[in-house]
C-alpha positions in Angstrom: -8.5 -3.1 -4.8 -6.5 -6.1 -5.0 -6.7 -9.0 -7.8 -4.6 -11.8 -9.3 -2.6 -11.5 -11.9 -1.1 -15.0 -12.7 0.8 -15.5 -9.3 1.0 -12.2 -8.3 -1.1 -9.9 -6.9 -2.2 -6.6 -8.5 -3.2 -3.4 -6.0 -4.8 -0.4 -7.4 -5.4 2.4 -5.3 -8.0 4.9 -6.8 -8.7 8.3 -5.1 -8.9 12.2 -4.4 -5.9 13.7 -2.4 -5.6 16.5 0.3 -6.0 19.4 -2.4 -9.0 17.6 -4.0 -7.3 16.1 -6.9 -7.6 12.7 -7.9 -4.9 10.3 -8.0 -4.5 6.8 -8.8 -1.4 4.2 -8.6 -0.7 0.8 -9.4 1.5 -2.3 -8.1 1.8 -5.6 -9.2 3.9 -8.0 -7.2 4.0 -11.2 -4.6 3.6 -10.7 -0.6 7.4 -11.9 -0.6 9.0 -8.7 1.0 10.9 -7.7 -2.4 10.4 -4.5 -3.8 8.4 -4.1 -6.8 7.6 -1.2 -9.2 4.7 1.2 -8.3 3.5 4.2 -10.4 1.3 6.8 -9.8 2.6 7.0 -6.1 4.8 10.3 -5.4 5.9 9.0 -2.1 7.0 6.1 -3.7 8.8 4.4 -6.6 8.8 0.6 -4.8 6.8 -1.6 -2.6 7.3 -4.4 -0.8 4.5 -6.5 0.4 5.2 -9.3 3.1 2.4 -11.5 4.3 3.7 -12.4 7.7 0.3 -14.6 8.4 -2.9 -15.0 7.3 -4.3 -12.0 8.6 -1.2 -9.4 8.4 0.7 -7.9 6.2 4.0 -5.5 6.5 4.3 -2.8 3.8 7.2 -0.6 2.8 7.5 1.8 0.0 10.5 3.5 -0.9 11.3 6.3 -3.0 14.9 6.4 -4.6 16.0 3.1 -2.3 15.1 5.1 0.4 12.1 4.0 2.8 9.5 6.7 2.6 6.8 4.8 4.1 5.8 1.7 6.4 2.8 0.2 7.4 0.7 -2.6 8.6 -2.3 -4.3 7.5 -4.7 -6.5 9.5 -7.5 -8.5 7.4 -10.4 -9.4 9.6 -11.2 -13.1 10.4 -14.4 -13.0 8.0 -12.1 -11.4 5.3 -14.9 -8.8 5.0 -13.0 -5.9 5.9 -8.9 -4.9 6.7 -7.1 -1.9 8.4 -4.2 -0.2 7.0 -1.8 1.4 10.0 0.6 4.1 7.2 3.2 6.5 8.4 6.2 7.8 6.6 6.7 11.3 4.8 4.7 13.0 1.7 6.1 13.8 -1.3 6.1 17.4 -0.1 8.6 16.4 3.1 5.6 16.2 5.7 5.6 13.2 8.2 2.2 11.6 8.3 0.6 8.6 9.9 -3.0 7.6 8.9 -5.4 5.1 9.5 -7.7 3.4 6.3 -10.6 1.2 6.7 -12.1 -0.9 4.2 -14.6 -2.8 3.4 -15.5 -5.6 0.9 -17.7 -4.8 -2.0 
């Protein structure tokens, strides 16, 4: 879920991971391409957001100044739905790359 927060944006991600366990995280920053804090994410200690036009976005979290993860997200022209292309490595050293659909409530 995404929401403002003064001029920035807040993302909070709220799920269950691979083993069943929930997990949630939290980032509050702009779609400027700086890093800003995120907890709650093992893969990841900083994310920068960069809004690159008005339906894409380029993400990359890094753990440790290290890039751990990149990805790319495409909002759909009714702003109804967006895509999320993610690949990087887990916490646990495993390269991944996953797809994520969603919709608006």
């Amino acid at each position: 879920m995404y929401e403002a927060v003064g001029d920035e944006m807040k993302g909070t991600v709220d799920g269950v991971d691979g083993e069943g366990k929930p997990i949630h995280s939290e980032w509050t920053g702009k779609f400027d391409g700086k890093d800003y804090p995120v907890t709650g994410d093992p893969t990841s200690d900083t994310r920068a957001i960069k809004q690159t036009d008005d339906h894409h976005l380029e993400i990359t979290g890094k753990k440790g100044g290290k890039v751990t993860t990149t990805g790319h997200v495409v909002v759909s022209t009714d702003g109804k739905s967006r895509t999320l292309t993610l690949s990087g490595t887990d916490a646990k050293g495993k390269k991944f790359k996953n797809t994520y659909v969603y919709d608006k409530e």
